[in-house]
FIMILUM-479251 format. One record per residue (C-alpha): x, z, y. Coordinates in steps of 0.2 Angstrom, whole numbers, padded with zeros to 4 digits, always signed. Layout:
<nodes>
XZY/...
</nodes>
This chain:
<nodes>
-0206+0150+0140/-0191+0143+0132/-0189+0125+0134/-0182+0121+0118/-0191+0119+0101/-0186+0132+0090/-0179+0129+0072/-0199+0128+0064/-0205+0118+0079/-0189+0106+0076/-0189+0105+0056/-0208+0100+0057/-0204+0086+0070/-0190+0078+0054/-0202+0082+0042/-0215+0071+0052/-0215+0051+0045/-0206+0043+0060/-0191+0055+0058/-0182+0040+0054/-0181+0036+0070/-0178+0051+0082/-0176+0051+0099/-0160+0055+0106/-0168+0069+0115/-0172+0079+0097/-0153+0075+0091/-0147+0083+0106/-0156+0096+0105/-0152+0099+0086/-0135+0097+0085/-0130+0114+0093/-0142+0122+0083/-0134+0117+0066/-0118+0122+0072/-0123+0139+0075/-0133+0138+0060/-0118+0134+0050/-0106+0145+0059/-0119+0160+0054/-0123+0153+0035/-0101+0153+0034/-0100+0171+0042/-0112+0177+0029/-0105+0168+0015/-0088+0178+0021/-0097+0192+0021/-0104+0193+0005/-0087+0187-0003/-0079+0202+0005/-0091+0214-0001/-0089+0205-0018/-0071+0207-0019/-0072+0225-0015/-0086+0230-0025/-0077+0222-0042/-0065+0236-0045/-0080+0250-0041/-0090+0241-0055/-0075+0239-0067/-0072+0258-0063/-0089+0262-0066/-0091+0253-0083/-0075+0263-0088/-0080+0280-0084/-0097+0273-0094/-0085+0270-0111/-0080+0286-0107/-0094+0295-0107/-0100+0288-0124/
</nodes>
């Protein structure tokens, strides 16, 4: 069993009313987990800008042959 909460088990223990005061223990545990949550939120945000920037001149190309075909 792994011995760290996952993500759910570790958003339910902020949502909970003393999360004002969480043990050190929680924040350790947390902090390298946001960092790769982050890292992957970035690489998709990359990812779908790429896709975006190429995908551009096929829609413009498209709406063209479109004029065209009227």
């Amino acid at each position: 069993m792994n011995p760290f909460p996952s993500l759910i088990e570790l958003d339910r223990l902020i949502q909970q009313p003393h999360a004002q005061s969480l043990p050190q223990d929680a924040l350790r545990i947390l902090e390298p987990r946001l960092k790769r949550l982050a890292h992957c939120c970035q690489s998709i945000h990359d990812i779908c800008h790429a896709a975006s920037l190429k995908l551009g001149p096929i829609r413009n190309a498209l709406a063209e042959l479109l004029t065209l075909l009227d």
